[in-house]
C-alpha positions in Angstrom: 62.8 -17.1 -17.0 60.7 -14.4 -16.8 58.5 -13.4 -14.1 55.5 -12.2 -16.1 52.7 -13.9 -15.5 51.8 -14.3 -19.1 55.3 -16.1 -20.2 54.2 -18.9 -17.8 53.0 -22.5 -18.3 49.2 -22.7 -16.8 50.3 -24.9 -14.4 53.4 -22.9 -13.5 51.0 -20.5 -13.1 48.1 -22.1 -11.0 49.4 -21.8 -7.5 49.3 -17.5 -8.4 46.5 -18.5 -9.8 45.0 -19.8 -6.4 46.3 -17.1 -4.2 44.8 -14.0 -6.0 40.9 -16.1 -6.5 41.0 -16.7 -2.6 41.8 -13.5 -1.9 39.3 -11.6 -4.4 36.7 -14.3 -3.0 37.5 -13.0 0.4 37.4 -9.6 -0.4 33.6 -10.3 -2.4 35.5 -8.6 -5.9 37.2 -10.3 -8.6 39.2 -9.5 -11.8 38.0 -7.6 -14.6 36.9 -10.1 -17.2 35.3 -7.9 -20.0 34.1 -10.0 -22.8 34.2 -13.2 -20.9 32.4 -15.1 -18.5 33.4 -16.9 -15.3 32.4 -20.9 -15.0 33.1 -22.9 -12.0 35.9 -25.9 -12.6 33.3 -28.5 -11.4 31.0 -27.8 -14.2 33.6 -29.8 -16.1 33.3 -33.8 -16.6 36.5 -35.3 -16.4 38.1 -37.1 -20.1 35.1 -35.4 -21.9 35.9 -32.7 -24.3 34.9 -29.2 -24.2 33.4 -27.2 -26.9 34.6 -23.8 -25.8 38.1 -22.4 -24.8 38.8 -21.8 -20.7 41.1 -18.9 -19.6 42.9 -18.4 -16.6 43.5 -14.7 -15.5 47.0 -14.0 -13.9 48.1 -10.5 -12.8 45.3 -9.3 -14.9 46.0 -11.0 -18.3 43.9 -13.8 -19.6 45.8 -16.8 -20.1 44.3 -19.5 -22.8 44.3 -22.9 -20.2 42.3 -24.9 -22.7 41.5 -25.1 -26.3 37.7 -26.2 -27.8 37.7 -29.7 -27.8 40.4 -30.3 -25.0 39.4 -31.7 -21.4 41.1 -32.6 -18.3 41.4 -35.5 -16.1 39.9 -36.1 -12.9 42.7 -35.5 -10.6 43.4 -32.1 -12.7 39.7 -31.3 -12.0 40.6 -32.1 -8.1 43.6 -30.0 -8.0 42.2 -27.1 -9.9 39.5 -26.8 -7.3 41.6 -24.8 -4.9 41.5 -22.1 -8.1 38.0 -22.8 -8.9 37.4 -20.1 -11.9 37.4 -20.2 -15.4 36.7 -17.7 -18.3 35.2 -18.5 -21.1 34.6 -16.0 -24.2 31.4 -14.9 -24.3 30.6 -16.0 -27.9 31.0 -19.1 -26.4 28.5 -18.6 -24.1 26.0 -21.4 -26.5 28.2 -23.5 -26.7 29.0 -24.0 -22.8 25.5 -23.8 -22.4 24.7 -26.9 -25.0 28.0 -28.6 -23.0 25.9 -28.4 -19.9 22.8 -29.6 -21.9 24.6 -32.5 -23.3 26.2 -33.4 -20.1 22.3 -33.3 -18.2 20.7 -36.0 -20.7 23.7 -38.5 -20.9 22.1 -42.0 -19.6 25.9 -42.8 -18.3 26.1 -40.0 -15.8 24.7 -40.3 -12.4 21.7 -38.1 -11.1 24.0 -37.4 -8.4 26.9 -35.8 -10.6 23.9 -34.2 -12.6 23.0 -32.6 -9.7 26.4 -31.0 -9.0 26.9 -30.2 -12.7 23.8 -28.1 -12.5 24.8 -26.4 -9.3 28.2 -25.8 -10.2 27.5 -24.4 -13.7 24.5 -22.4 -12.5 26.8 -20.9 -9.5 28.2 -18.3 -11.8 25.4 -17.3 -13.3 24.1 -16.5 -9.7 27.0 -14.7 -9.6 26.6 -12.6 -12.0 22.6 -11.8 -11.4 24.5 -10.5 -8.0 26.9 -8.4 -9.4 24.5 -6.3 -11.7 23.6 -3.1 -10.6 20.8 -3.5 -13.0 18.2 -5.1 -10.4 15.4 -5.2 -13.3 18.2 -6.9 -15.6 18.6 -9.4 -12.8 15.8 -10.4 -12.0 14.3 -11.1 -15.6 18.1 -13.5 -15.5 17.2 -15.4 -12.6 13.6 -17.1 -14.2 16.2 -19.1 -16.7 18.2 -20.0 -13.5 15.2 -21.0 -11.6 13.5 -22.9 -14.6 16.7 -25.0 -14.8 16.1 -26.4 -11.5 12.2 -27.0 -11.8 12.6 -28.5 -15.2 15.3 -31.0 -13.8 13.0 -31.9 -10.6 10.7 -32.4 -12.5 12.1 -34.8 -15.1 14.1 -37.0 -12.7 12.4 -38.3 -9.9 15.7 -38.5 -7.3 16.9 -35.0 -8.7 15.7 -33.0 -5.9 17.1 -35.5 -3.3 20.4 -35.0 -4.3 20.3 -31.4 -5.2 19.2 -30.7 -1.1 22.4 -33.3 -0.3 24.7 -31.1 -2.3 26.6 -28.5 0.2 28.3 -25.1 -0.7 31.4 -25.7 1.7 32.2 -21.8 1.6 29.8 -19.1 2.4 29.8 -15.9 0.0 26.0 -14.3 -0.6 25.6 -15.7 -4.4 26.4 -19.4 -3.0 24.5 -18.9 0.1 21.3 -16.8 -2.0 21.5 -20.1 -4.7 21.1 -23.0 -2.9 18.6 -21.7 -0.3 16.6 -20.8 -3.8 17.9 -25.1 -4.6 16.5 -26.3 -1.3 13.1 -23.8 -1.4 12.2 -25.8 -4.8 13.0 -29.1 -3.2 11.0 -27.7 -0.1 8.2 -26.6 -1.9 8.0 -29.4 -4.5 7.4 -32.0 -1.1 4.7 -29.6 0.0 2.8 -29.5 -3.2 3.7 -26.6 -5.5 4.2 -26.3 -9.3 4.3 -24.2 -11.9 3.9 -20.6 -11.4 3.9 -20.7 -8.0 7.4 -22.9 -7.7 8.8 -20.7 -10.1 7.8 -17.4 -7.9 9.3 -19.2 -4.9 12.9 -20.4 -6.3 12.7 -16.7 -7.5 11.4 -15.2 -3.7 14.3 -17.4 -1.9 17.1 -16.1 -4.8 16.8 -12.7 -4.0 15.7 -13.3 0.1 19.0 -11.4 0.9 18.9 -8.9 -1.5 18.9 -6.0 0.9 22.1 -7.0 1.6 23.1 -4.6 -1.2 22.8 -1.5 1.5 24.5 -3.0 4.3 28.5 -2.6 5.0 31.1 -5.2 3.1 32.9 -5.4 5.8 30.0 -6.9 8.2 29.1 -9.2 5.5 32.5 -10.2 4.8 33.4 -10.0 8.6 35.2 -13.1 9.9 33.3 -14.0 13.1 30.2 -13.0 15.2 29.2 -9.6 14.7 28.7 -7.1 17.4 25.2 -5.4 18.5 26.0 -2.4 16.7 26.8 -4.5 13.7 23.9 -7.2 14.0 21.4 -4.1 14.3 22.3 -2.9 10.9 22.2 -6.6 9.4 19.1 -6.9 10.6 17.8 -4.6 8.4 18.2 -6.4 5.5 14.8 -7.3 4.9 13.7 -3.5 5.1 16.2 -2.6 2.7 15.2 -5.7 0.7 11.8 -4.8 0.3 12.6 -1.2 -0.6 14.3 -2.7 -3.4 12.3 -4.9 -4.8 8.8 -2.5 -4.4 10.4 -0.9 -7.7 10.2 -3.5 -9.5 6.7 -4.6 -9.4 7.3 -8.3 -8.5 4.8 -10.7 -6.9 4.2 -10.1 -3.4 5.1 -13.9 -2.6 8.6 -12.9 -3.5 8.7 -10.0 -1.6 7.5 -11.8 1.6 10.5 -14.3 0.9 12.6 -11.3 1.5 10.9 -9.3 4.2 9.5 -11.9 6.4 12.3 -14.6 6.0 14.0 -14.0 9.6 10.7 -14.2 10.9 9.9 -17.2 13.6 6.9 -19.4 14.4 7.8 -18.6 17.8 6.7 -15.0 17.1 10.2 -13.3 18.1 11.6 -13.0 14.9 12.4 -9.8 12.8 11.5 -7.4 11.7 7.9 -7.2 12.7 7.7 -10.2 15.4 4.8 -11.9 13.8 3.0 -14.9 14.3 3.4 -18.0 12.6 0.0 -18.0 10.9 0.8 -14.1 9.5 3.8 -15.1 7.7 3.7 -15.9 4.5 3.8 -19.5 3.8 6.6 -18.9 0.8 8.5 -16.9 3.4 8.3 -20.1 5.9 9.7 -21.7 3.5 12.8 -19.6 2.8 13.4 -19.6 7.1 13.5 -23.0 7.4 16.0 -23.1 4.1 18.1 -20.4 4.7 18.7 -22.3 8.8 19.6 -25.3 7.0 22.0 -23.5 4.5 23.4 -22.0 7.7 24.3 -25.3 9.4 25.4 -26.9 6.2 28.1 -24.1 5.4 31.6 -23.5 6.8 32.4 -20.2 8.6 34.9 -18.7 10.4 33.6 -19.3 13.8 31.6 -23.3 13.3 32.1 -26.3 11.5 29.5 -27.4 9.1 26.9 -30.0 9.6 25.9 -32.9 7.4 22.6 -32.1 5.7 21.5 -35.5 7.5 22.8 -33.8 11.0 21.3 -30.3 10.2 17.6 -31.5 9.3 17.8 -33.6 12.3 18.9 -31.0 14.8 16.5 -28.6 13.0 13.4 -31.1 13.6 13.8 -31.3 17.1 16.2 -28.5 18.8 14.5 -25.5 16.8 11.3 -27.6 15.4 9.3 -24.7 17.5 10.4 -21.3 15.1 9.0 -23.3 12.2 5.4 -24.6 10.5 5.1 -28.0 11.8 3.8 -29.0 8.3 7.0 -27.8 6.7 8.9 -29.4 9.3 7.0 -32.6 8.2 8.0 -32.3 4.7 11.7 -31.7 6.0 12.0 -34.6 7.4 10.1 -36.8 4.5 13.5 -35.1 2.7 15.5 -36.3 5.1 14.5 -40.0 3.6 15.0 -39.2 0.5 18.6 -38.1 1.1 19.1 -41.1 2.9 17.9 -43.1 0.2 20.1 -41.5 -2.8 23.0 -41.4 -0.7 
């Protein structure tokens, strides 16, 4: 048999599969895809048809893993996991989306798996606002992410519950940028805001770590704590962030979200040390977010917390860097995930 990648079976093939998206994951690149469009395995129900093809890449070549109107069982959902990425033609792109649709009003479906279907399929298209070097481009992409997520917590009462219960696992910036912009609407919704202003903070807490952009892959990607040389430069992240973003005319809500996110109640935060009644209240919520995104994630060097453990060691251990209003509201969440769960 030949060893080309393309005379293989998919499943033959999975396992190269595997090894090559850990290690483009690890390295923050991937494959060139042109004319397609990555979607996250878990975005799939199990036994329920697509409407699109799925490809697999292997050594570069796009391999056809599923037809239109094919699906996969649960346990093949489960295995493919440790592969995690599809492609999907990008003339397909409407009809994945009207999948996704379809999937979010079935009656039969629980809100949690609702939750995680929106998640998973909005994961990539966080992805991809990331990758653009267009930052005008991405930022008009991310209100249709953002709407996604008020529209849902707005129609289904338990939504935002679950959404907040949901963890990424695996820390890479899209993941991390995404659900701290998932938990500032969930946040912010507790606390009272709508509309406009929600939309400008799921928006604010996508693009909190934008700066990132400027600062080495290889402290962002680095396996461990960083050193003071290297926790001096990520530090500046917010400056760099904010320089960014002051080209683009956007609301100054957002842009406090990413320059004053690192700042603490406590009034030793960074970059400018202020006290809690000078920071923005959109930018408290993104600290107290991005923390619990923090505890919630796997890294190199700790173990993640359950989101029950991390908004309880959040309300008391470091209750004192945050607003004690939005540390209310934390733990009125807390309930809730308690509740759906």
């Amino acid at each position: 048999m030949s060893n080309d990648a393309s005379s293989k079976t998919p499943d033959a093939a999975l396992s190269q599969l595997e090894t090559e998206s850990a290690l483009s994951q690890a390295l923050g690149t991937a494959p060139s895809a042109k004319g397609k469009f990555k979607i996250r395995v878990n975005s799939l129900i199990p036994d329920r048809a697509t409407t699109f093809d799925t490809y697999i890449m292997i050594n570069g070549k796009m391999i056809l893993y599923l037809r239109a109107g094919d699906s996969l069982t649960a346990r093949k959902i489960q295995h493919l996991e440790k592969a995690d990425v599809f492609y999907v033609p990008d003339e397909q792109r409407s009809f994945f989306k009207g999948y996704i649709f379809d999937r979010m009003n079935e009656d039969q479906l629980d809100m949690k798996t609702k939750a995680n279907i929106l998640r998973e399929s909005s994961m990539t298209l966080a992805e991809e606002i990331f990758e653009k070097e267009d930052v005008e481009e991405a930022l008009a992409d991310s209100r249709e992410l953002i709407t996604n997520f008020v529209d849902f917590m707005e129609k289904e009462p338990t939504a935002m519950a679950h959404l907040v219960g949901l963890s990424s696992h695996d820390f890479y910036t899209y993941n991390h940028s995404l659900d701290v912009a998932i938990y500032s609407l969930g946040l912010g919704k507790v606390l009272g805001y709508s509309g406009d202003e929600l939309q400008e903070l799921g928006r604010g807490a996508l693009f909190h770590d934008i700066g990132k952009r400027h600062v080495k892959a290889e402290i962002i990607c680095k396996q461990g704590p960083l050193d003071d040389v290297e926790w001096a430069q990520m530090q500046k992240h917010p400056q760099y962030g904010l320089k960014i973003l002051n080209e683009y005319g956007v609301s100054e809500a957002m842009k406090a979200c990413c320059f004053e996110h690192h700042e603490s109640f406590l009034g030793n935060g960074y970059p400018q040390q202020l006290p809690g009644n000078e920071i923005h209240p959109m930018a408290r919520i993104v600290a107290i977010t991005d923390t619990y995104d923090a505890l919630t994630t796997k890294r190199s060097y700790n173990e993640p917390m359950s989101p029950i453990s991390a908004v309880e060691f959040m309300s008391t251990k470091l209750a004192a860097k945050y607003d004690p209003d939005m540390i209310k509201a934390l733990n009125s969440i807390l309930f809730k995930i308690r509740a759906a769960s």
